[in-house]
C-alpha positions as CSV (number, residue, x, y, z in Angstrom):
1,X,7.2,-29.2,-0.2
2,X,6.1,-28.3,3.4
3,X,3.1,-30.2,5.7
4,X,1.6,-26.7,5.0
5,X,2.0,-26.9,2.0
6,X,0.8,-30.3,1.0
7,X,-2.3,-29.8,3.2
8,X,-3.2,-26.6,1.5
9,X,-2.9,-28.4,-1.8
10,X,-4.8,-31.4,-0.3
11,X,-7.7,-29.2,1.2
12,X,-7.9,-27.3,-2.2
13,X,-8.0,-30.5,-4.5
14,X,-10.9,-32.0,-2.3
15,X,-12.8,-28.4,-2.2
16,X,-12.5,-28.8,-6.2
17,X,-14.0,-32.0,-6.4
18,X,-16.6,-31.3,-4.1
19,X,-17.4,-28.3,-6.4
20,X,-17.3,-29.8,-9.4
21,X,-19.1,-33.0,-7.9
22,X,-22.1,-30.5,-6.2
23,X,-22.1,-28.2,-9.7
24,X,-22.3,-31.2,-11.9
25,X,-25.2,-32.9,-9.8
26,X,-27.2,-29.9,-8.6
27,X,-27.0,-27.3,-11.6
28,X,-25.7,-27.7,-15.4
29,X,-22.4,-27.0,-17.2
30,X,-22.8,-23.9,-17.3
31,X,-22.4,-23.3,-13.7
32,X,-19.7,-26.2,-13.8
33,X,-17.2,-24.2,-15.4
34,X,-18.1,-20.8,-14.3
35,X,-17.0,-22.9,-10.7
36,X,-13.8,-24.4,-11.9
37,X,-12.3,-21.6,-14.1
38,X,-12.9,-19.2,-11.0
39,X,-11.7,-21.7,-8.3
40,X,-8.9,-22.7,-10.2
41,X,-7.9,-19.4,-11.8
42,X,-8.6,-18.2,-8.0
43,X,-6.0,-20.6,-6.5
44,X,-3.5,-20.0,-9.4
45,X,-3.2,-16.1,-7.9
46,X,-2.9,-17.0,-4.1
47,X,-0.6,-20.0,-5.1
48,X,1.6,-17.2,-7.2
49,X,1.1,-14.1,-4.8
50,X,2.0,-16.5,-1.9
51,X,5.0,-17.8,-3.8
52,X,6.3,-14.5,-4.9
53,X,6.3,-12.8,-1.5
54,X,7.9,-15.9,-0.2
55,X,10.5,-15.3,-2.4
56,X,10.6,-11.7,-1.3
57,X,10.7,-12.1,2.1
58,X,13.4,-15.0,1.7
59,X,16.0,-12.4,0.0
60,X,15.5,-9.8,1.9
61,X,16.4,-12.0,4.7
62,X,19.7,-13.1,3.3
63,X,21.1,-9.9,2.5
64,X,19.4,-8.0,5.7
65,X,17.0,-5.7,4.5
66,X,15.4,-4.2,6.9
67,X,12.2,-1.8,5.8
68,X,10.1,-1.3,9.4
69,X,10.5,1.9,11.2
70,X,10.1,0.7,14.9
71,X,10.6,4.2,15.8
72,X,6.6,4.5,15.4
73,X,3.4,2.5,16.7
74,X,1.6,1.3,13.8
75,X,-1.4,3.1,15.6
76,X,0.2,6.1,15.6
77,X,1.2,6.2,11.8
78,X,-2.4,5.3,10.9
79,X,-3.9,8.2,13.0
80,X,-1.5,10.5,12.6
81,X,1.0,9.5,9.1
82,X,2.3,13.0,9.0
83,X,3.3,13.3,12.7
84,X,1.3,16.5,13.0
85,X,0.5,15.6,16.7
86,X,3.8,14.3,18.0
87,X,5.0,14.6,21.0
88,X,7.8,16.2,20.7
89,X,6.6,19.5,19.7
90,X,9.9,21.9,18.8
91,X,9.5,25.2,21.1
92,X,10.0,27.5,18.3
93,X,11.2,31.6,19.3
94,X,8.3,34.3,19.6
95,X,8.8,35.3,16.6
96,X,6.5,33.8,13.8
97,X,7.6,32.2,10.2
98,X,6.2,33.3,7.5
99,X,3.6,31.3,5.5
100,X,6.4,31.0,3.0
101,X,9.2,30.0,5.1
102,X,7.0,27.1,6.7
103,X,5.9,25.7,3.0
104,X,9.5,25.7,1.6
105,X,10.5,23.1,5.1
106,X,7.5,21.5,4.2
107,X,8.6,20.8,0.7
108,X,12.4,20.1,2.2
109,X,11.2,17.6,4.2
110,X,9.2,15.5,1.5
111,X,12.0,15.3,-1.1
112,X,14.4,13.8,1.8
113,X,11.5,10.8,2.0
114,X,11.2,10.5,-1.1
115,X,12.2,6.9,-2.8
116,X,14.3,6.6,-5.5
117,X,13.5,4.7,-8.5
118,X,15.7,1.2,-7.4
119,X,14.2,1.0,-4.2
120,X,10.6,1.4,-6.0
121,X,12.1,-1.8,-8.5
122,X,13.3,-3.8,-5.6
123,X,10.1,-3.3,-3.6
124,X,7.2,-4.2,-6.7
125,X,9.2,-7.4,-7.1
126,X,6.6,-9.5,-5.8
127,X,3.9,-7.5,-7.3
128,X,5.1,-8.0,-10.8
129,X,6.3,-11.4,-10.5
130,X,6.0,-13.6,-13.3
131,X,4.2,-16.0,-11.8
132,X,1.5,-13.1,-10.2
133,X,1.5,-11.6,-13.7
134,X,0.9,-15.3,-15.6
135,X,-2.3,-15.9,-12.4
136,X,-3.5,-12.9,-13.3
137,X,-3.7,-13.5,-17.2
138,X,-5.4,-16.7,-16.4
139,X,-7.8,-15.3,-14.1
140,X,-8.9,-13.0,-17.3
141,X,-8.4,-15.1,-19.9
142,X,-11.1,-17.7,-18.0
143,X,-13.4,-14.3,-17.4
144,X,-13.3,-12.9,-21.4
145,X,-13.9,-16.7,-22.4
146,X,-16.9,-17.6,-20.5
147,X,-17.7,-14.0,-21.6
148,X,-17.4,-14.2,-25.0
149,X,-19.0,-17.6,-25.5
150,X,-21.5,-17.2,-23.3
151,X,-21.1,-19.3,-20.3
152,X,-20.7,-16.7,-17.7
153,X,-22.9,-16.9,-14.8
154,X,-21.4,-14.3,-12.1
155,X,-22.7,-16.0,-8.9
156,X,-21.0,-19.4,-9.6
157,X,-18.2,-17.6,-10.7
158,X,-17.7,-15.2,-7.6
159,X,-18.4,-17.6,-5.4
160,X,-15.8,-20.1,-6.7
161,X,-13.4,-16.9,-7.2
162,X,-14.2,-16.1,-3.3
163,X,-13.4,-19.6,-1.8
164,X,-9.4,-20.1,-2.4
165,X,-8.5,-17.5,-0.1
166,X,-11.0,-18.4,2.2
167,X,-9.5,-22.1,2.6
168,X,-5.8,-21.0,2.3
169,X,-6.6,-18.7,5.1
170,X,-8.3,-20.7,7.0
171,X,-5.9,-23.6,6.8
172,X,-3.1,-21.3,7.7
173,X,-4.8,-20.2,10.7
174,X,-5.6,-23.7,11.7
175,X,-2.1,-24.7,11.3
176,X,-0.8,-21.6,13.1
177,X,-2.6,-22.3,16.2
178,X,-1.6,-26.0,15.8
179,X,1.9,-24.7,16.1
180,X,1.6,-22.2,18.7
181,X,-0.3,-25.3,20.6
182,X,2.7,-27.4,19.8
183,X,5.0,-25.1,21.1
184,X,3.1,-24.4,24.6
185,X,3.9,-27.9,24.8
């Protein structure tokens, strides 16, 4: 285990407790475990989503997989995705295509971009990870049983579903500028 990782884990134990500690004392169960089956079911999914894309990223690197296309700014393929305002506009002859002519290149061009069904597979690995898929199932699992049993207070519960990735990102931040400070040094 990293020093990220142990402080994350740290940081996110102690924000528990405190929310236990403050639901217990300031409001009654039910707000209690609308908190901890949010912030735990909450932490569960970032825990497995950052897990998974570790993973991901980690393979790709061994076998040198390379999916950016530097040939674009990532302005650019926001503003303009279908590169209708490129710069390198083809001189075409004075005489016209048809309206026919210019769909069927159209329709050339998008079946050369399109994916096949492997690289679709290799891509939604992290997304349908077992461990994303088994968060997930917790996450509504906790929802349909405070639902069903009635327990379910949605403001404890979004609020507690809301702080994980607000502490994992800020703790990544944190140690990210620590690093960058570190580095300067």
């Amino acid at each position: 285990m990293t020093n990220t990782n142990r402080q994350l884990l740290a940081v996110l134990v102690i924000f528990d407790i405190v929310l236990a500690a403050a639901s217990l004392i300031f409001f009654d169960s039910k707000v209690f475990w609308n908190t901890q089956i949010g912030f735990i079911s909450a932490t569960l999914v970032m825990t497995a989503s950052m897990i998974s894309y570790r993973r991901m990223v980690n393979t790709r690197v061994e076998h040198n997989i390379i999916t950016i296309d530097d040939s674009k700014d990532v302005i650019d393929k926001l503003e303009d995705p279908y590169d209708l305002y490129s710069e390198e506009v083809k001189e075409e002859a004075e005489e016209e295509k048809g309206f026919s002519e210019v769909v069927k290149e159209e329709k050339k061009k998008l079946k050369g971009n399109r994916r096949t069904i492997f690289q679709v597979i290799k891509d939604t690995k992290a997304a349908l990870s077992i461990y994303r898929l088994g968060a997930y199932g917790v996450l509504i699992l906790g929802f349909l049983y405070l639902n069903r049993n009635g327990l379910l207070y949605i403001p404890a519960y979004i609020i507690a579903l809301s702080l994980p990735p607000v502490i994992i990102v800020a703790v990544l931040i944190k140690n990210k500028e620590n690093y960058s400070q570190d580095s300067i040094k």
